[in-house]
C-alpha positions in Angstrom: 0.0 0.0 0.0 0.8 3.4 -0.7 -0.2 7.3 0.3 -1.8 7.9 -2.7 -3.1 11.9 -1.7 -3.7 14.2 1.0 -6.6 16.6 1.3 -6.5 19.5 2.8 -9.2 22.4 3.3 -9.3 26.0 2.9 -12.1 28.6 3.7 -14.2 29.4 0.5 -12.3 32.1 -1.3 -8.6 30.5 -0.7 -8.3 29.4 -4.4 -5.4 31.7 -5.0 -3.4 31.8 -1.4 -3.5 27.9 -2.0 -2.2 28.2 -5.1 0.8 31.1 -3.7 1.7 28.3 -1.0 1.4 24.9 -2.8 2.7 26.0 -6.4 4.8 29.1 -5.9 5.9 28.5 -2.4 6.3 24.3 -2.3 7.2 24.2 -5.9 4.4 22.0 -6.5 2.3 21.7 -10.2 -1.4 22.9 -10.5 -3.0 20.1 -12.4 -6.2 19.6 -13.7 -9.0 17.6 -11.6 -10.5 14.7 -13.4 -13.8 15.9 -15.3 -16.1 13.1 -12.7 -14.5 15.2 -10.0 -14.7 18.8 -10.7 -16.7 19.7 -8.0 -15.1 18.2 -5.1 -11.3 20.3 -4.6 -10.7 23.4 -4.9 -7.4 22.4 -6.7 -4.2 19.8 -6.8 -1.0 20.1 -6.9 1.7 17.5 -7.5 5.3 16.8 -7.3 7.0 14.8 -10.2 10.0 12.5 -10.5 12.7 12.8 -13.3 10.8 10.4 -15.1 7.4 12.3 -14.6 5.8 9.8 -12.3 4.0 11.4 -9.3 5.7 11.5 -5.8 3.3 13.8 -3.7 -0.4 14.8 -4.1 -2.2 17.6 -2.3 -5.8 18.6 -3.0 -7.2 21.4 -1.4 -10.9 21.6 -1.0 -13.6 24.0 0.7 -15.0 24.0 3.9 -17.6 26.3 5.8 -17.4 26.6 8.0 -13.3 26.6 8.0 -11.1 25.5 10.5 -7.3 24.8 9.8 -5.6 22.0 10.8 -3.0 23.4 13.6 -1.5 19.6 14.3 -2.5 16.9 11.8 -0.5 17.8 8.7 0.9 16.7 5.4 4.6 15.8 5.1 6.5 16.0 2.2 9.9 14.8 1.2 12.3 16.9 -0.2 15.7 15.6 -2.3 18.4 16.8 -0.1 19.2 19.5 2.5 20.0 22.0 0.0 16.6 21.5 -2.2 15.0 21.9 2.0 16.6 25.1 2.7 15.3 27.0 -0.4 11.7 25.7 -0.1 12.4 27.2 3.0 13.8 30.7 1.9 11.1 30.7 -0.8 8.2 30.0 1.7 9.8 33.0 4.0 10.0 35.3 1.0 6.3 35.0 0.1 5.9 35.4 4.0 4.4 32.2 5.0 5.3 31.4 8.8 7.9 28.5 9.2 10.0 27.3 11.8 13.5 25.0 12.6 12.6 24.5 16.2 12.3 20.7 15.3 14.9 20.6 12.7 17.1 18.2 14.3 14.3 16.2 16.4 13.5 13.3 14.6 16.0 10.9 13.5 17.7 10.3 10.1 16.0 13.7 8.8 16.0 17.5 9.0 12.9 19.3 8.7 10.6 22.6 9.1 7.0 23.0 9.8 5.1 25.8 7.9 1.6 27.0 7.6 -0.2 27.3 4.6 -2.4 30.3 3.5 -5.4 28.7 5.8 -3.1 28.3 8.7 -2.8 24.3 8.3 0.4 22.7 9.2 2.6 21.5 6.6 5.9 19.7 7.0 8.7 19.5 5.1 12.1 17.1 5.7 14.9 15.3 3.9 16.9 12.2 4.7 20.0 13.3 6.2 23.4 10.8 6.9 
């Protein structure tokens, strides 16, 4: 078995703060929702391989009322330290929140939490030694 996506919500009007913080911000690509589903998420956004398969999947969808998700949270993987560090710096230059205050605290990884547009939690982390 395998993570195939993660939703996350967004109050109604958040179409283009998700789309600041999951494509410009995460680096992620807006695609299209299939046509069966066009009513369901706001948007997606995934990450690619080299050879175009997909590694991560967010869809963000409306709720009203809204309430962001402060502790359950999506985690993606990034390729190495360096590629971390400027999803970092980018995220902090479009002024999203982030911290390092757990950077070193799990294992075998370094990471940062973040909050979207909505205020949900987001990590990020790489494999590190």
């Amino acid at each position: 078995m395998r993570l195939h996506h993660v939703q996350v919500v967004c109050p109604p009007g958040g179409e283009d703060a998700a789309r600041r913080f999951y494509g410009e911000g995460l680096g992620l690509t807006e695609v299209p929702r299939p046509p069966g589903l066009a009513g369901r998420a706001l948007c997606w956004f995934r990450d690619f391989d080299d050879e175009g398969r997909t590694t991560a999947e967010i869809h963000v969808g409306v709720q009203d009322p809204f309430e962001p998700a402060r502790k359950a949270h999506p985690a993606l993987v990034a390729d190495s330290v360096a590629h971390l560090e400027s999803i970092a710096a980018r995220l902090k230059d479009l002024g999203f929140e982030l911290t390092w205050k757990d950077r070193h605290t799990f294992d075998g990884y370094e990471r940062f939490h973040t909050f979207d547009a909505a205020g949900n939690r987001v990590e990020v982390l790489t494999p590190v030694g």
